[in-house]
SETORBA-900287 format. One record per residue (C-alpha): residue in three letters; x, y, z. Coordinates in steps of 0.1 Angstrom, whole numbers, padded with zeros to 4 digits, always signed. Layout:
% SETORBA-900287
ALAXYZ
...
This chain:
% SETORBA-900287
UNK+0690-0051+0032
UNK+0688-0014+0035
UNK+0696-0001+0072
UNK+0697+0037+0086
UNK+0727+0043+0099
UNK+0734+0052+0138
UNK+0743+0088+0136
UNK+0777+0101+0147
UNK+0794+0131+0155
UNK+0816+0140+0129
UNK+0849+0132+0126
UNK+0868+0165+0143
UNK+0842+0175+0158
UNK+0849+0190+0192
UNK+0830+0166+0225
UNK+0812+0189+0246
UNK+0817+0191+0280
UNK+0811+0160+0299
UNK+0821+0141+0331
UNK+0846+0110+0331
UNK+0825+0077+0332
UNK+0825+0065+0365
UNK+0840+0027+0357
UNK+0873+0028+0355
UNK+0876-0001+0334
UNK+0859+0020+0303
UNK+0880+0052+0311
UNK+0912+0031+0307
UNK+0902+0018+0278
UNK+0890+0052+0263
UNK+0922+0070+0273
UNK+0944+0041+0255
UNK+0919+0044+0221
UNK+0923+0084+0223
UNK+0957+0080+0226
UNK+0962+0058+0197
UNK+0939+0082+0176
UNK+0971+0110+0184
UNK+1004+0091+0184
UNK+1019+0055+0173
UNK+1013+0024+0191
UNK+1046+0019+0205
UNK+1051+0056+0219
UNK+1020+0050+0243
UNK+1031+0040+0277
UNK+1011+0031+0301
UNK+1017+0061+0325
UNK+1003+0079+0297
UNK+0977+0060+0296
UNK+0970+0062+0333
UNK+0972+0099+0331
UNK+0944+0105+0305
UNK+0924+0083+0324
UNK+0925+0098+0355
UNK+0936+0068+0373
UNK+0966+0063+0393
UNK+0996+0038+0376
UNK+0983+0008+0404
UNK+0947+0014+0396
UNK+0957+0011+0361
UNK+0975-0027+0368
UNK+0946-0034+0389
UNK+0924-0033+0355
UNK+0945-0044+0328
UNK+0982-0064+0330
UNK+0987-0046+0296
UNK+0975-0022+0268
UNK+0971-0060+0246
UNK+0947-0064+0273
UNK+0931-0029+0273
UNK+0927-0034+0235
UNK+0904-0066+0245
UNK+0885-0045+0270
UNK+0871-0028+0236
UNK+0858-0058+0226
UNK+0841-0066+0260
UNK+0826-0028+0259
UNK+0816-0038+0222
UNK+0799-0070+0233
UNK+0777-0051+0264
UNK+0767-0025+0240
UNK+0755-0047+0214
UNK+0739-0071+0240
UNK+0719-0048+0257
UNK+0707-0039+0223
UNK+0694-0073+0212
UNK+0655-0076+0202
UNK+0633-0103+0190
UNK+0625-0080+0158
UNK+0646-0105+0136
UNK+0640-0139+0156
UNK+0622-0154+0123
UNK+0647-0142+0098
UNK+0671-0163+0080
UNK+0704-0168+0098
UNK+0722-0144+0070
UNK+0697-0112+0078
UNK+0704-0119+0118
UNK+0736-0125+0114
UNK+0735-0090+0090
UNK+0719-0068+0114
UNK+0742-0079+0140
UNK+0775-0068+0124
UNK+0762-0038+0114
UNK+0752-0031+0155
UNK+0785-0046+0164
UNK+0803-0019+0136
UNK+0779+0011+0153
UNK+0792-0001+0188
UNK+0829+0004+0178
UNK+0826+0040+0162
UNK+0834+0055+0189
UNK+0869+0037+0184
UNK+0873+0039+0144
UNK+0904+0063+0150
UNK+0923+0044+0171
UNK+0912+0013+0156
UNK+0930+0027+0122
UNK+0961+0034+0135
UNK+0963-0001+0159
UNK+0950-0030+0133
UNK+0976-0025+0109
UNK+1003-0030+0141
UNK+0984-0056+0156
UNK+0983-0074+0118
UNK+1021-0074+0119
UNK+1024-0095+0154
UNK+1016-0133+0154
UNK+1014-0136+0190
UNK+0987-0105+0195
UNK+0972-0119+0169
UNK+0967-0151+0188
UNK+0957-0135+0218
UNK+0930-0117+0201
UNK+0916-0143+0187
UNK+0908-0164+0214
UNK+0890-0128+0231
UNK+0872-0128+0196
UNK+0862-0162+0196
UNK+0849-0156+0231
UNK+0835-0124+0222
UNK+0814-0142+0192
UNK+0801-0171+0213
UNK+0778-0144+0231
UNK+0770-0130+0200
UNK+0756-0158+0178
UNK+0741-0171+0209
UNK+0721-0134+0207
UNK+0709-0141+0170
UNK+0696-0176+0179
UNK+0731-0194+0159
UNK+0743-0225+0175
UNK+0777-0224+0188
UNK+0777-0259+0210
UNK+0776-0285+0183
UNK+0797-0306+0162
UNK+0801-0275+0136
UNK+0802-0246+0167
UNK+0833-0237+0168
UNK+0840-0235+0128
UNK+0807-0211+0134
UNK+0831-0193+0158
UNK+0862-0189+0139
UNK+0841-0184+0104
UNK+0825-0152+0124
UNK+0854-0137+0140
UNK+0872-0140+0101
UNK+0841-0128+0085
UNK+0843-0093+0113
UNK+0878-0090+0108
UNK+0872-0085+0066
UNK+0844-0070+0068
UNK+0862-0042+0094
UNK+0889-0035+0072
UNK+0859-0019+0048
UNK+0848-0001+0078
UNK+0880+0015+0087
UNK+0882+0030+0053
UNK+0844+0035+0051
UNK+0837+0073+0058
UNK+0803+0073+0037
UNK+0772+0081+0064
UNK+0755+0053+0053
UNK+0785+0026+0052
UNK+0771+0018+0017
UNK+0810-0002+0011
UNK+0807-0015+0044
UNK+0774-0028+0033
UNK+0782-0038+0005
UNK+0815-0065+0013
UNK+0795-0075+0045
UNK+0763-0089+0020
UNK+0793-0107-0001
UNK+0812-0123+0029
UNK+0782-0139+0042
UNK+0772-0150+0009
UNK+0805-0168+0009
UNK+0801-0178+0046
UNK+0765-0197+0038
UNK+0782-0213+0010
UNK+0806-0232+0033
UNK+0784-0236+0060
UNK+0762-0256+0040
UNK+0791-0276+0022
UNK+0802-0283+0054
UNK+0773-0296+0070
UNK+0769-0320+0043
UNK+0802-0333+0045
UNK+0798-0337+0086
UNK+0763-0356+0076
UNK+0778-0375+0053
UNK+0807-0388+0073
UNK+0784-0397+0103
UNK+0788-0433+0098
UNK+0821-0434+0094
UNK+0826-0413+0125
UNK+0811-0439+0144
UNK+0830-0464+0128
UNK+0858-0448+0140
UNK+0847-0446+0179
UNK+0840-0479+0178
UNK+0873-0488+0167
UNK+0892-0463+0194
UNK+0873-0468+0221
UNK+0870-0511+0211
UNK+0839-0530+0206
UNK+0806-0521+0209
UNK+0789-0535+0245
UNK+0770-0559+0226
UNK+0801-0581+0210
UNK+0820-0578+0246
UNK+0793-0595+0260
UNK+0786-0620+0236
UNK+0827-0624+0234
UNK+0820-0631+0276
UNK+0792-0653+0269
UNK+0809-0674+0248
UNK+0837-0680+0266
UNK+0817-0686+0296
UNK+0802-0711+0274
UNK+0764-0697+0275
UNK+0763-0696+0239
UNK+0761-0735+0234
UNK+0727-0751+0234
UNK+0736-0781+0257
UNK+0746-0752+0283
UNK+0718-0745+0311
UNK+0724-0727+0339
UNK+0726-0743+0376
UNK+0697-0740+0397
C-alpha cells in the first residue's frame, strides 16, 4: 500500500500573504487551532478567539456555544474536505484498501491542524465528558465517511462499524501527531496493523451475529408473544373451528 504523500508547507514556515476566508465558521475555527498551536488550552478565551478571527464576541456565539464546539467544527471542515475528494478509483477494492485510502485523505485533511491538534488531544484525553461529546460528533462524522467508501453503516453490525472506525482514527492519530516523516511511513505503518486487527473482529463478529440468528428470533417471538399463526389457531380453537363436527352457519 504505498501512497505519495499530500505535500505541505513546512513546519515554521512563514504563510504568505493571503485574505481571511470569507465563512466565518472556518475563520473561528482556524483562529481557535492557531491559538492552541501558541498557548495552553485553558489560557484561550474566547475573546481571544474572537479577535484572531476577526469576528466580533456575538458573531462568535452565533457560530459556536463553545470552543468544545469549535473543536467539532474541525471535524466538520475535515469531513467536507475529504468528501469533496471522494472518487470511484477504489470502488472495486477490498473494504481494507478503501477504508486505507480514506484515513490517509482524512489525516491529509487535518494537517493543517497537527499543531494545535498536539497540544489539545492530550487535554481532551484527560476529560470524560469531552470525550463523550466527541464521540458522538465522531460517530457522526464516520457515518458520512464509510457511507463514501461503499461500508454499510445501517445494519444489524452498523454501528459497531461506527465506533470500531472512530477507535481505529483515534490510534492511528496518535502515530500521526508524532509522525514528522514526509511520507508518514509510521503512520503508515500502525494504520496497515489496526485494520488488520479491525478485519479480524469484523469477521468474528459477523459470524457470531449469523450464528445467533435463530436464537434472536427466538427471542422476539417470546417478547413480543406468539407468532400470528398459534394466536389464531389459539382463536380458532376456542371458537371451536378446530373440531371436525364444527361447520359454519350458512
Amino acid at each position: 500500500m504505498v501512497r505519495k504523500p499530500v505535500s505541505t508547507p513546512p513546519a515554521g514556515a512563514e504563510p504568505g500573504p493571503a485574505a481571511k476566508p470569507a465563512d466565518p465558521r472556518k475563520r473561528a475555527v482556524d483562529a481557535l487551532m492557531k491559538l492552541a498551536a501558541e498557548r495552553p488550552w485553558h489560557q484561550i478565551e474566547l475573546p481571544d478567539i474572537a479577535t484572531e478571527a476577526g469576528l466580533t464576541l456575538a458573531q462568535l456565539r452565533g457560530l459556536f456555544p463553545s470552543k468544545l464546539a469549535m473543536l467539532g467544527g474541525v471535524t466538520r471542515l475535515v469531513d467536507e474536505a475529504v468528501l469533496a475528494g471522494t472518487s470511484e478509483d477504489l470502488a472495486g477494492e477490498p473494504a481494507k484498501e478503501r477504508m486505507f485510502d480514506l484515513v490517509m485523505r482524512r489525516l491529509d485533511a487535518m494537517a493543517p491542524y497537527k499543531a494545535g491538534l498536539r497540544k489539545i488531544v492530550p487535554v481532551i484525553r484527560r476529560d470524560p465528558l469531552a470525550l463523550a461529546a466527541l464521540n458522538r460528533g465522531a460517530i457522526n462524522s464516520w457515518r458520512y465517511m464509510l457511507a463514501s467508501a461503499g461500508i454499510p453503516t445501517e445494519d444489524a453490525l452498523g454501528h459497531l462499524r461506527l465506533q470500531g472506525a472512530v477507535l481505529l482514527m483515534a490510534r492511528v492519530s496518535e502515530t500521526w501527531l508524532d509522525d514528522d516523516e514526509p511520507e508518514l511511513s509510521k503512520t503508515m505503518a500502525r494504520l496497515d496493523r489496526e485494520l488488520n486487527l479491525a478485519s479480524c473482529i469484523m469477521a468474528r463478529a459477523e459470524d457470531v451475529h449469523r450464528l445467533t440468528a435463530p436464537f434472536r428470533g427466538l427471542a422476539r417471538a417470546i417478547c413480543f408473544g406468539r407468532p400470528l399463526k398459534a394466536r389464531r389457531r389459539e382463536r380458532a380453537s376456542e371458537r371451536g373451528e378446530d373440531n371436525d363436527d364444527y361447520a359454519p352457519a350458512i
